[in-house]
C-alpha positions in Angstrom: 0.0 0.0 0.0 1.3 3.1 -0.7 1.4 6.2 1.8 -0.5 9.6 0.9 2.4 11.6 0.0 3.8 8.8 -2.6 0.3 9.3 -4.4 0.3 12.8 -4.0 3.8 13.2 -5.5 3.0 10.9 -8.5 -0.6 12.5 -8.7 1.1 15.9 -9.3 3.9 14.5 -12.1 1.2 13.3 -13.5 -0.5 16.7 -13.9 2.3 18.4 -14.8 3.2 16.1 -17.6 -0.3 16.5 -18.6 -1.1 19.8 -18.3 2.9 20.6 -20.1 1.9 18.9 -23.2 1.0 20.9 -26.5 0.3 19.0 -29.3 2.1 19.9 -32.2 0.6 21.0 -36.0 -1.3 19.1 -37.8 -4.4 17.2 -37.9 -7.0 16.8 -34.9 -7.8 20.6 -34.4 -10.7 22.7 -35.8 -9.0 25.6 -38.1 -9.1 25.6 -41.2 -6.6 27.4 -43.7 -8.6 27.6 -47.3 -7.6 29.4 -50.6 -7.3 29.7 -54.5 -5.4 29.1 -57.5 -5.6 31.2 -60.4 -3.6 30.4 -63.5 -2.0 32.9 -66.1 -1.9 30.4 -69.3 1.1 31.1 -71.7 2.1 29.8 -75.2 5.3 28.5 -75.9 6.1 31.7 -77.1 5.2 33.7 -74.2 2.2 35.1 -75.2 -0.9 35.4 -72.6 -3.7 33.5 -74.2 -5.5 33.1 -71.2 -6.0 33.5 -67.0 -8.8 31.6 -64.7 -9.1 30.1 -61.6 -7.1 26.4 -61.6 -9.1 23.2 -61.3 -7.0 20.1 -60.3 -4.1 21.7 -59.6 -1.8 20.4 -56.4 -2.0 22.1 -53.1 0.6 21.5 -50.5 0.8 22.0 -46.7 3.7 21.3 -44.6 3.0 21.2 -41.0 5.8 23.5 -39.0 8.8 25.0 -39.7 11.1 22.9 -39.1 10.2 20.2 -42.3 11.1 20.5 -46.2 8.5 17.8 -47.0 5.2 18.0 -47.4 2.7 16.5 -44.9 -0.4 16.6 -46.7 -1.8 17.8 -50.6 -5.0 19.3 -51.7 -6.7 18.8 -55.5 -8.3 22.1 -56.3 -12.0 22.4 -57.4 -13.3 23.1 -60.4 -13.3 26.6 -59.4 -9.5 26.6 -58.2 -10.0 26.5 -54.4 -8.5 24.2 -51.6 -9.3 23.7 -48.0 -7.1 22.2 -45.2 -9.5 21.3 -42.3 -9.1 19.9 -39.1 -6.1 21.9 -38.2 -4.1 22.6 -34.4 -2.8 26.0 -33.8 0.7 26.3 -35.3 2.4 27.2 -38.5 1.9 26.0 -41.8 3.5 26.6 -45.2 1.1 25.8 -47.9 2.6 26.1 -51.3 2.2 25.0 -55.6 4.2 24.7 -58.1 4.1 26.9 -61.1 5.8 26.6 -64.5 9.1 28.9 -64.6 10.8 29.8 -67.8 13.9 31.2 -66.0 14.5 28.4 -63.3 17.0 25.2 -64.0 13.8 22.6 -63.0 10.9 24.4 -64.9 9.3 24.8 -62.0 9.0 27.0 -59.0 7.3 26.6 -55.6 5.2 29.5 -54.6 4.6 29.9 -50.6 2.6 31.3 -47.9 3.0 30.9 -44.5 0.9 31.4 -42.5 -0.1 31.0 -37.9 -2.9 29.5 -37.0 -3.2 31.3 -32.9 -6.5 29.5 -31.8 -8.9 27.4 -32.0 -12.1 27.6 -34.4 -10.0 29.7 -37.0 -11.0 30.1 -41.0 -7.5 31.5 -42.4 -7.6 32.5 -46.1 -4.9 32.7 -47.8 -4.6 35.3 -51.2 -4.8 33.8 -54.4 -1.9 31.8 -55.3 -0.9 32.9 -58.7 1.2 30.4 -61.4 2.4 30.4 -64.6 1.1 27.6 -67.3 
């Protein structure tokens, strides 16, 4: 049998490893960090023949600051938007790719980043604008 101040010593590391822990970003909250994709279409030969709002174009969140891969992706709709739901307080970097006539890939990643302070949060991002 243990004596009343062994339970009360392990009774209060117990709520101080409780009450300590903060659960990181990610999944599980109830934010929500939603946005668009609008697309300036080029020819080969530079020339703008078109702009609109992307549809199925990926959308890419990384969870933190401290990763360089991406935790989860997004296909827009049919009117270019994307919606990350069920998200904790912390920050996020959601990004796309758009074509890039001057870069070594073809391709550069276009970022926001953005805090998410509190629970119950709708965070919308501006438009994210690429290259085709």
């Amino acid at each position: 049998m243990r004596s009343a101040s062994t339970q009360f010593i392990i009774c209060s590391f117990l709520i101080g490893v409780l009450s300590g822990c903060s659960k990181p970003e990610g999944e599980g909250g109830t934010s929500t960090i939603q946005g668009k994709v609008y697309a300036y279409d080029y020819t080969g030969s530079g020339i703008l023949q078109g702009e609109f709002y992307a549809a199925d174009e990926d959308v890419f969140i990384i969870y933190g600051d401290e990763d360089n891969y991406y935790d989860d992706s997004y296909k827009t709709s049919f009117d270019g938007s994307f919606r990350f739901q069920y998200l904790r307080p912390g920050i996020y970097t959601v990004f796309v790719y758009s074509d890039c006539i001057s870069c070594p890939s073809g391709t550069e990643a276009i970022s926001q980043t953005v805090e998410i302070t509190g629970n119950n949060q709708d965070i919308i991002l501006e438009d994210f604008e690429i290259r085709k």
